[in-house]
C-alpha positions as CSV (number, residue, x, y, z in Angstrom):
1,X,42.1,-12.0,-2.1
2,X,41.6,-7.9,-2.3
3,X,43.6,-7.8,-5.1
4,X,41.9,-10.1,-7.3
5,X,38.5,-8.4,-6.0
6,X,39.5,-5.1,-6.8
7,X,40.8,-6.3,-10.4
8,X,37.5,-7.9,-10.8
9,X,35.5,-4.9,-9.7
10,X,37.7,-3.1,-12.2
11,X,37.1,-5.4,-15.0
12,X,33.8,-4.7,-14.5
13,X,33.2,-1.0,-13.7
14,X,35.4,-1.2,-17.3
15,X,32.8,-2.7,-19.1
16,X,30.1,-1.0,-17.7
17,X,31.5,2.0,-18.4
18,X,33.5,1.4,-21.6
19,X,29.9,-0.6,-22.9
20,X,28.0,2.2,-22.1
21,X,29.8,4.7,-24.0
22,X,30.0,2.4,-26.8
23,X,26.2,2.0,-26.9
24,X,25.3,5.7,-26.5
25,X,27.9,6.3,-29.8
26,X,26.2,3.6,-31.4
27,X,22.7,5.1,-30.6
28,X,23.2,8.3,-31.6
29,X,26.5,8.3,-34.3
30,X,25.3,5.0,-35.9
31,X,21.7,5.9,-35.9
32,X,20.6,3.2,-33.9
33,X,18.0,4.8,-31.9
34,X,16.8,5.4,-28.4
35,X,17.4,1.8,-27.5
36,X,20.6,1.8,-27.5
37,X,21.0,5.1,-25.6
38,X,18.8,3.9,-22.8
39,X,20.8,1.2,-22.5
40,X,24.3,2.3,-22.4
41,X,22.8,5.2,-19.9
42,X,22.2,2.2,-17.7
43,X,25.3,0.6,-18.0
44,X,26.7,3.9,-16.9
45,X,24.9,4.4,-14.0
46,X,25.9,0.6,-13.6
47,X,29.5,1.8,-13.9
48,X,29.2,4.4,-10.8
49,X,27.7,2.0,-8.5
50,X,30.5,-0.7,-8.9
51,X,33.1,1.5,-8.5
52,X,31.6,1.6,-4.9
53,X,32.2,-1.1,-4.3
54,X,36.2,-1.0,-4.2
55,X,37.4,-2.6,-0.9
56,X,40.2,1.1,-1.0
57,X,37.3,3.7,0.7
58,X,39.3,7.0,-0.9
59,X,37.1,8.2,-3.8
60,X,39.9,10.1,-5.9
61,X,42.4,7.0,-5.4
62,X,40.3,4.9,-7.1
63,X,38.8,6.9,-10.2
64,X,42.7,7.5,-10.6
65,X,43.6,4.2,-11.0
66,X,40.4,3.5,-12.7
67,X,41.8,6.1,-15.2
68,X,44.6,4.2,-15.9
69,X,42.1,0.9,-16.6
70,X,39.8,2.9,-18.8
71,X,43.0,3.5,-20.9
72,X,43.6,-0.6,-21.6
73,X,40.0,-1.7,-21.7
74,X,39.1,1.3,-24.6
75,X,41.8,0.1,-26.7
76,X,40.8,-4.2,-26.0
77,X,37.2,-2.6,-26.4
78,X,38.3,-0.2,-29.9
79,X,40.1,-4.2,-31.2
80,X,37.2,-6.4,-30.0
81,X,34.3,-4.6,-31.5
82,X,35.4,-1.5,-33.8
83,X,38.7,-3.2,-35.6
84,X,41.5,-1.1,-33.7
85,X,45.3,-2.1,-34.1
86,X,47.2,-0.1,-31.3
87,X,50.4,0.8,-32.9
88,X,53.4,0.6,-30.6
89,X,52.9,3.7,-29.0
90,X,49.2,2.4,-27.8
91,X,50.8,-0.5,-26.3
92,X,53.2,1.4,-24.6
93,X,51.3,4.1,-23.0
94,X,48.8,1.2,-22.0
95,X,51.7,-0.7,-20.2
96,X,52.4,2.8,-18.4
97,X,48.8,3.4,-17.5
98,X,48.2,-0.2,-16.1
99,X,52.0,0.3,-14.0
100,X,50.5,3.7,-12.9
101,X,47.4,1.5,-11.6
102,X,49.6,-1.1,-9.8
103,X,51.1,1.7,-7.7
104,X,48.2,3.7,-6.7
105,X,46.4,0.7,-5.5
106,X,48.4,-1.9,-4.2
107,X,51.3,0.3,-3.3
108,X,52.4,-1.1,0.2
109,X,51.3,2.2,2.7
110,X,51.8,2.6,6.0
């Protein structure tokens, strides 16, 4: 059950963060006003307070292997919402990001 937790919580710091970004670009590169800037600021903030909660208690494991989840959620983010087709190269620097991800976190350690 730790696993799926700590996927979950990294589902959702992605959006958060990802989100955020993506409404402070649209807010100031799109012209969309203060709105939108406010907004993805809080979604941000949002961001750091669920990376918190990660069940792992070692600060620079986790934004590591968050890394490695911001990778795969920008590009699902860049397809959903901007039009984005990874070539192959995408895809296969994703696949090594979210391997890189699987190791640092659920590694077995002693």
């Amino acid at each position: 059950m730790t696993v799926a937790r700590s996927l979950l919580l990294f589902a959702l710091a992605a959006l958060a963060e990802i989100g955020g970004a993506w409404l402070v670009w649209q807010g100031v590169r799109e012209h969309r006003g203060a709105g939108w800037i406010g907004a993805g600021i809080l979604a941000l903030g949002l961001y750091g307070f669920v990376a918190t909660l990660q069940p792992d208690a070692h600060f620079g494991r986790i934004l590591a292997a968050y890394g490695g989840v911001f990778v795969a959620g920008s590009l699902a983010w860049g397809m959903a919402l901007d039009g984005y087709r990874p070539d192959r190269w995408d895809l296969v620097g994703t696949a090594f990001c979210l391997v890189g991800v699987a190791v640092i976190m659920y590694a077995p350690r002693s």
